[in-house]
N, C-alpha and C positions, 0 to 999 in steps of 0.2 A: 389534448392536454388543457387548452384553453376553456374548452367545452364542458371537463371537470370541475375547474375553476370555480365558473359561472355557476356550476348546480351545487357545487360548496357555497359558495357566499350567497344563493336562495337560501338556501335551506337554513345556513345562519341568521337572516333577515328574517324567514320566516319564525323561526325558534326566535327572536327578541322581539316580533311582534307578536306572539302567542306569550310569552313572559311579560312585556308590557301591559298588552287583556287584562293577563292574570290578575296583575296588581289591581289595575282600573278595577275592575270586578270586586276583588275585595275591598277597596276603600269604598268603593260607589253601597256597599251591601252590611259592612262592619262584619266581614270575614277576620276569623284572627289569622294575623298573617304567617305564623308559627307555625301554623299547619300545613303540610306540605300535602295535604290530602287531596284525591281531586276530589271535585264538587258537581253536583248532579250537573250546576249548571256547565261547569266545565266539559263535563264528559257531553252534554249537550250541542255544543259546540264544537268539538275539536274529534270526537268518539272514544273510544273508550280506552284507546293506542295513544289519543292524545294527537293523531295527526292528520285528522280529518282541517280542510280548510273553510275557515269564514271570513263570506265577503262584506264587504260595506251595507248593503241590499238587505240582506239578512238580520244585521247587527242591527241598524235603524230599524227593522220593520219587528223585533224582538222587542226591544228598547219604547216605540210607542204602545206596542199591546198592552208593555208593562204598564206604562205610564195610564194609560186609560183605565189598566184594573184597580191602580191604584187611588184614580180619583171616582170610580165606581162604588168602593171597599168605603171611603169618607162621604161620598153622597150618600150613600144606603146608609149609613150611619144614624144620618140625621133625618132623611126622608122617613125611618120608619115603614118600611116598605112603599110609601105612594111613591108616583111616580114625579114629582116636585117636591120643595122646599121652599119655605116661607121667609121672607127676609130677616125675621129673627133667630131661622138655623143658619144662613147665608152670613150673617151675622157673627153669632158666633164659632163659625168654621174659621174667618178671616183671623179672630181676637184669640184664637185660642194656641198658635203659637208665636205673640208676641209677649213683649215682653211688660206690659201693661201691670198694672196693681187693681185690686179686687175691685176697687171704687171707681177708676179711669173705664175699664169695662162697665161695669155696672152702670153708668151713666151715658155711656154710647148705647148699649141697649135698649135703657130707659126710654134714648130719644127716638130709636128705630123706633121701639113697641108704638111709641105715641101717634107715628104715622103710618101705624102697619097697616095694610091695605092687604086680604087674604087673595084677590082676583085676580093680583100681582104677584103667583107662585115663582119660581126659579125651577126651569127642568133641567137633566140633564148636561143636555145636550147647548145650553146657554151657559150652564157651568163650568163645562168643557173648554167654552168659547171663553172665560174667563181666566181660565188656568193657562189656553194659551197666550192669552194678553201677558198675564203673569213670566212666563217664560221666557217672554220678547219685549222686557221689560227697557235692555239697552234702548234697543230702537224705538221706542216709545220715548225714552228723554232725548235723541237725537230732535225727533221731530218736535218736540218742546222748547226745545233750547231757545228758539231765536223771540218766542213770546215770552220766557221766563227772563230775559236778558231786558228786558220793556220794562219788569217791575209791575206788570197789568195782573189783576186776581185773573184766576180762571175759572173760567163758563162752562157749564156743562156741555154749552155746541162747542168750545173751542177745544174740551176734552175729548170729545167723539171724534171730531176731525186729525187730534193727531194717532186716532185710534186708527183710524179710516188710511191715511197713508202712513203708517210704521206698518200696520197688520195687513194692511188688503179687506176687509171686512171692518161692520159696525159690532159693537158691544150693542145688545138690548138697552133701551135707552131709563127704562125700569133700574136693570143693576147699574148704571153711574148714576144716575140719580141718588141710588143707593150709599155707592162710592162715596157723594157730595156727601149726606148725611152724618155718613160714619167722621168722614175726616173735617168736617166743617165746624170748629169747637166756637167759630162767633156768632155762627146762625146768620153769615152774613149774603149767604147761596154761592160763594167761591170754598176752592177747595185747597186746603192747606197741603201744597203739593210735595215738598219737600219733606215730610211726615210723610206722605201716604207711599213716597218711593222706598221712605226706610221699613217702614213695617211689612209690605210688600215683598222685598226684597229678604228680609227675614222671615218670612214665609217658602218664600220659594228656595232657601239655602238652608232652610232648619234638618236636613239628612247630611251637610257636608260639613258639619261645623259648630259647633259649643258655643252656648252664649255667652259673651265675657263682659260684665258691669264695669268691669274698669275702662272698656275702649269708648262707651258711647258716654261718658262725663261729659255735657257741655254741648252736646251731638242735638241736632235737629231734635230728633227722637225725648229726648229729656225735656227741651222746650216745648216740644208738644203736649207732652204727661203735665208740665208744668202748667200749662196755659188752660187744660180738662181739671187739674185741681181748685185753679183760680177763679173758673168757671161754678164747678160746685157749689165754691163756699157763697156765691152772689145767689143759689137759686135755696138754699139751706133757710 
């Protein structure tokens, strides 16, 4: 009787973590959730009865393919078929979902173009290594923290370094260098850090989330935009 029990309250557990997926899956994808229809990926997952089981293994190793195809699908974009990228498509891949105005871009551009260097392509496979910097963006400010609390600009070595222990690995010292450029509006060779977390980080949340102008009034982000216009009008 006991024995019953237990494969009732599996099978319960099971059924609310297959209902939970479910959800994750449509929010993660913009499934309408009205549909009570199953979905290839569903039926990919569970089979066609709905009662095939997926393990953790599985889900994680689905879950990066995707992720790779999809930053494959925006490098091919812009590469054009070659197999790299120039710091002015690196460029604008970063700007192109923020929340910037035509000019604030256009003048980061302007200052990439000035020091475009073509020998210094971006492949793949560096881009990849940026996207996971991106990703593990938390433990990137962990390892920040106790330099940012000093008040000191930041170095491009002291940027790699907290690259080096948040990630396990270097970034190419080509794309922070880059990094410096985009976010550095005084030309003073530090990096305006606290900008470069929010645009970053609205880069990497742009499929979970609506842009709302009323929350960032007053926000890093505005002071930044602020400080690229004020820039402008001195070079006009």
């Amino acid at each position: 009787m006991g024995e019953k029990r237990m494969i009732r309250r599996q099978s319960k557990t099971d059924s609310s973590l297959k209902s939970n997926l479910t959800q994750n899956l449509n929010n993660y994808f913009n499934f309408d959730n009205s549909e009570q229809t199953n979905t290839t990926l569903l039926i990919h997952f569970f089979g066609k009865n709905g009662r095939d089981t997926l393990n953790y293994t599985e889900l994680k190793r689905f879950m990066e393919n995707l992720q790779i195809e999809i930053l494959e699908i925006e490098f091919n974009k812009y590469s054009c078929g070659f197999k790299t990228i120039s710091d002015l498509n690196f460029t604008e891949m970063l700007l192109r979902y923020t929340d910037f105005d035509y000019d604030t871009k256009k003048f980061i551009l302007k200052k990439v173009k000035k020091h475009h260097d073509q020998q210094n392509a971006i492949t793949f496979e560096q881009f990849k290594h940026f996207s996971t910097f991106l990703q593990n963006l938390q433990e990137f400010s962990i390892a920040m923290r106790f330099h940012r609390l000093s008040n000191k600009p930041i170095s491009q070595t002291e940027f790699q370094r907290a690259v080096k222990i948040s990630m396990g690995f270097e970034l190419e010292s080509h794309i922070i260098a880059l990094i410096f450029r985009i976010f550095d509006v005084d030309d003073d060779q530090h990096l305006s850090y606290d900008e470069f977390i929010t645009v970053m980080k609205d880069r990497c949340y742009r499929n979970f989330r609506t842009y709302d102008d009323s929350k960032v009034s007053n926000s890093k982000f505005d002071q930044f935009k602020c400080c690229v216009r004020k820039r402008l009008k001195t070079i006009r």
